[in-house]
C-alpha positions in Angstrom: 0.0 0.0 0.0 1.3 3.8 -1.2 0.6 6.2 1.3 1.1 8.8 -1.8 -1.6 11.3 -3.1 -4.8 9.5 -3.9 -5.6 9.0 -7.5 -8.6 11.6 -9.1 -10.8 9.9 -12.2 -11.6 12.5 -14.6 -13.4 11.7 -17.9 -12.9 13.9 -21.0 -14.2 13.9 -24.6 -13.1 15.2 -27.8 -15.9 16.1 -29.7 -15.5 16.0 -33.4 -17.9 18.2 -35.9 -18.0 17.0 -39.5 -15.4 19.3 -40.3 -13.3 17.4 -38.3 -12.8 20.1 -35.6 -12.3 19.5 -32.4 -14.1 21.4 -28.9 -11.6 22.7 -26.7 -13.2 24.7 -23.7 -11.2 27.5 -21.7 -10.6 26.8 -17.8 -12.6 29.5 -16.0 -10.8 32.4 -13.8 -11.0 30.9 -9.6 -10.5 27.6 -10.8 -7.1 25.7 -10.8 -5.3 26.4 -14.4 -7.7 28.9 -15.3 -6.7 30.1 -18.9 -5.9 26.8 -19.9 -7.8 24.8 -22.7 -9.0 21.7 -22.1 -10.9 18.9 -23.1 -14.7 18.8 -22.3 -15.2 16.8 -19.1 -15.3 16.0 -15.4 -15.1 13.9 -12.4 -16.2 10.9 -12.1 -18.3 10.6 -8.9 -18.3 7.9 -6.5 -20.5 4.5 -7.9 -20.6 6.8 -11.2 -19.7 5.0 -14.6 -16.9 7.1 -16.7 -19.5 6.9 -19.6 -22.6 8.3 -17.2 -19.9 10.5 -15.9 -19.7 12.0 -19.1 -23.1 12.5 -19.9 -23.7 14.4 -16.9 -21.2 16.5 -17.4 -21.7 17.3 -21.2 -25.5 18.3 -20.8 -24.3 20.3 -17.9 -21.2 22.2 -19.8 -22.3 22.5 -23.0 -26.4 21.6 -22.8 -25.9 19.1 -25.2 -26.9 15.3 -24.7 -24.7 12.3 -25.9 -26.0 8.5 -26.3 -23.5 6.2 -24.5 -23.4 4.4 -28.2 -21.9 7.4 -29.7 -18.8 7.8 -26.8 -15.9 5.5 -28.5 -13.1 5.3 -25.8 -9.9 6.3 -27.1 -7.2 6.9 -25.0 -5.9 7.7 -21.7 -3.6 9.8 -19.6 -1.8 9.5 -16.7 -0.7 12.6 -15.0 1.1 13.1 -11.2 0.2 16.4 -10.0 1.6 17.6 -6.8 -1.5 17.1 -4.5 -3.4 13.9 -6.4 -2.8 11.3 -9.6 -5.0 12.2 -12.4 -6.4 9.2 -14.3 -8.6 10.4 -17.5 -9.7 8.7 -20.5 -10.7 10.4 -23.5 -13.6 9.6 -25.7 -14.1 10.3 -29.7 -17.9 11.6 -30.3 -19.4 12.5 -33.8 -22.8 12.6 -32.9 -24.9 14.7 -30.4 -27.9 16.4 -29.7 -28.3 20.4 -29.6 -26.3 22.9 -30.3 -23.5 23.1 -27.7 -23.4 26.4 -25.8 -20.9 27.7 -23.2 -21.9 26.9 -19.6 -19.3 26.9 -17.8 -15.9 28.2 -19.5 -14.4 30.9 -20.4 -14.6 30.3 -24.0 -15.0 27.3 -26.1 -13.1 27.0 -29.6 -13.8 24.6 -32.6 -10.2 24.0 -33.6 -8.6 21.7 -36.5 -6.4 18.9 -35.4 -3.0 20.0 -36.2 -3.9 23.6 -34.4 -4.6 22.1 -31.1 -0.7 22.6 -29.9 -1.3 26.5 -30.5 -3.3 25.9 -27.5 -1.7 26.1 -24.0 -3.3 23.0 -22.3 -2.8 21.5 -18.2 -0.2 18.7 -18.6 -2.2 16.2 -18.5 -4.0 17.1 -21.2 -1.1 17.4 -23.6 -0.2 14.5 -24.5 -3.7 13.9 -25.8 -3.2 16.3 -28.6 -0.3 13.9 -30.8 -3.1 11.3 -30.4 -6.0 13.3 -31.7 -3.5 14.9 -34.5 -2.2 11.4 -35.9 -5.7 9.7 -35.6 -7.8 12.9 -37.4 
């Protein structure tokens, strides 16, 4: 047993408009790395499945609502931040319902693939982008 900082499960999504863009969403001002872009997402809750995880947190960032069926896991990351261990995998999703509007963020950006670098993004977050760059 590790008496080391406890492990945080966060679930994020790249959502991908048919011209192949991708939602980024700006970190808030009073929250930890505000300014930075990140993935649409969220913790997972206690007895919470990653997939209803991200559901939730979808329809409450963005207003939009997502069918489990149309979340394909991806990838994950694996990030030691001073205080816990983030754990967050990343799901592709093409289809949705709505119009996604800002909710929570500072901004939100529809941004091609090989842009997303351009972007300054919490560690963990980084290495998602050579993933989402050589896949789209």
């Amino acid at each position: 047993m590790s008496d080391g900082p406890p492990t945080v499960l966060v679930v994020a999504v790249a959502l991908i408009d048919a011209d192949g863009r991708v939602l980024i969403a700006q970190r808030p001002e009073g929250k930890q790395l505000a300014g930075l872009w990140e993935f649409p997402g969220g913790k997972v809750e206690a007895g919470e499945r990653p997939e209803a995880a991200l559901i939730r947190e979808l329809k409450e960032e963005l207003d939009i609502d997502v069918n489990e069926a149309c979340l394909a896991p991806f990838v994950f990351t694996s990030h030691a931040y001073d205080s816990f261990h983030l754990l967050m995998p990343l799901y592709l999703c093409r289809r949705w319902s709505g119009v996604v509007r800002n909710r929570e963020h500072a901004a939100l950006k529809w941004v091609r693939p090989d842009r997303l670098a351009d972007y300054p993004m919490p560690p963990a977050d980084e290495p998602l982008v050579a993933w989402l760059r050589d896949l789209l």
